[in-house]
C-alpha positions in Angstrom: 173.4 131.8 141.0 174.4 128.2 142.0 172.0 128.4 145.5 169.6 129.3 143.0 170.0 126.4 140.4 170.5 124.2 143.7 166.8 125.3 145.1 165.5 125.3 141.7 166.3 121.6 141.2 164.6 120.9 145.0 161.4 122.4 144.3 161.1 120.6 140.8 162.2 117.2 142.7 159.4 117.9 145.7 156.5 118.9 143.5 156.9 115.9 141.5 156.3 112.6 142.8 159.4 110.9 142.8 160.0 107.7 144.7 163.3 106.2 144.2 162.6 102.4 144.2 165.2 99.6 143.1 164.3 96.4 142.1 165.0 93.3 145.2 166.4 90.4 144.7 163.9 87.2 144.3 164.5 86.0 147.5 163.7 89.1 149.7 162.1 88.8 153.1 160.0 91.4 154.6 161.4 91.9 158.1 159.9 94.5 160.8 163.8 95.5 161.0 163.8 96.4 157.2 162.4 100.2 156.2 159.0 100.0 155.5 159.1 101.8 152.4 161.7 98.4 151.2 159.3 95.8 152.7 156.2 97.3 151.1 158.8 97.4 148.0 159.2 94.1 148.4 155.4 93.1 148.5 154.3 95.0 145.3 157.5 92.9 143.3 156.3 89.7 144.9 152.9 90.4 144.2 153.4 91.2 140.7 156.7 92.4 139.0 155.2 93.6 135.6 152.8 95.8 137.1 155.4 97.3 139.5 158.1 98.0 136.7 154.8 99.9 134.8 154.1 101.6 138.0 157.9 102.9 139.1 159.1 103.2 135.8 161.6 101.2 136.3 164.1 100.3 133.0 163.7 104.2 131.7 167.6 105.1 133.2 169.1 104.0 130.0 167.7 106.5 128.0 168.9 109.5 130.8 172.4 108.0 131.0 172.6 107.7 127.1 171.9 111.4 126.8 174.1 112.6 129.7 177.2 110.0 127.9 176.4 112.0 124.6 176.5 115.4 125.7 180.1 114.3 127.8 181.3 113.3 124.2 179.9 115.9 122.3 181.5 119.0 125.0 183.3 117.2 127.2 183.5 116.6 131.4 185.9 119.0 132.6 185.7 122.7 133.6 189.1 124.5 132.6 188.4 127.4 134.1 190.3 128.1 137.5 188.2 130.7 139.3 185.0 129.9 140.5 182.8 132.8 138.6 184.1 131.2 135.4 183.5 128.0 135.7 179.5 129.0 136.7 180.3 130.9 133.2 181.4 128.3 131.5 178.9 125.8 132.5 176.2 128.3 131.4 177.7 128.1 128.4 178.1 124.8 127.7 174.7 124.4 128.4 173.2 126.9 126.4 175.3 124.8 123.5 173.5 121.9 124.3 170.1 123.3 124.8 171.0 125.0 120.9 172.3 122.1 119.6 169.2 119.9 120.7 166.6 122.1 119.2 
């Protein structure tokens, strides 16, 4: 059941287009020893930093991480169970009582 989860969460990830990208510092120099995924990072932020915060998305983390710190509140971080077949139980669980209490 967790393999399953595990590939379920791959294919979602590769047939979206997701392109981790993190904002440089002002001062960044595009080097052919750099990745080139960075220095054409680096370009697009020089070139115009509104337009490439629009275009990654970048500044929409907040709202995950608020979620994810609710739902810790709300039902906790830890697993008590000992044995592995109950804790994939009890996370089922716990998130079927999210999924409930969000609807």
């Amino acid at each position: 059941m967790v393999c399953m989860i595990v590939i379920t969460i791959l294919d979602i990830y590769q047939r979206t287009i997701l392109n981790p990208d993190i904002n440089t510092r002002s001062n960044s120099k595009v080097r052919p020893t750099n990745c080139h995924v960075r220095n054409m990072s680096v370009i697009r932020q020089q070139a115009n930093l509104k337009r490439w915060k629009r275009r990654v998305n970048y500044g929409y983390r907040w709202m995950a991480e608020t979620a994810f710190s609710s739902i810790k509140r709300m039902f906790g971080e830890h697993v008590t169970a000992r044995k592995f077949p109950n804790m994939i139980k009890e996370i089922f669980l716990r998130q079927l009582c999210i999924t409930c209490s969000i609807k």
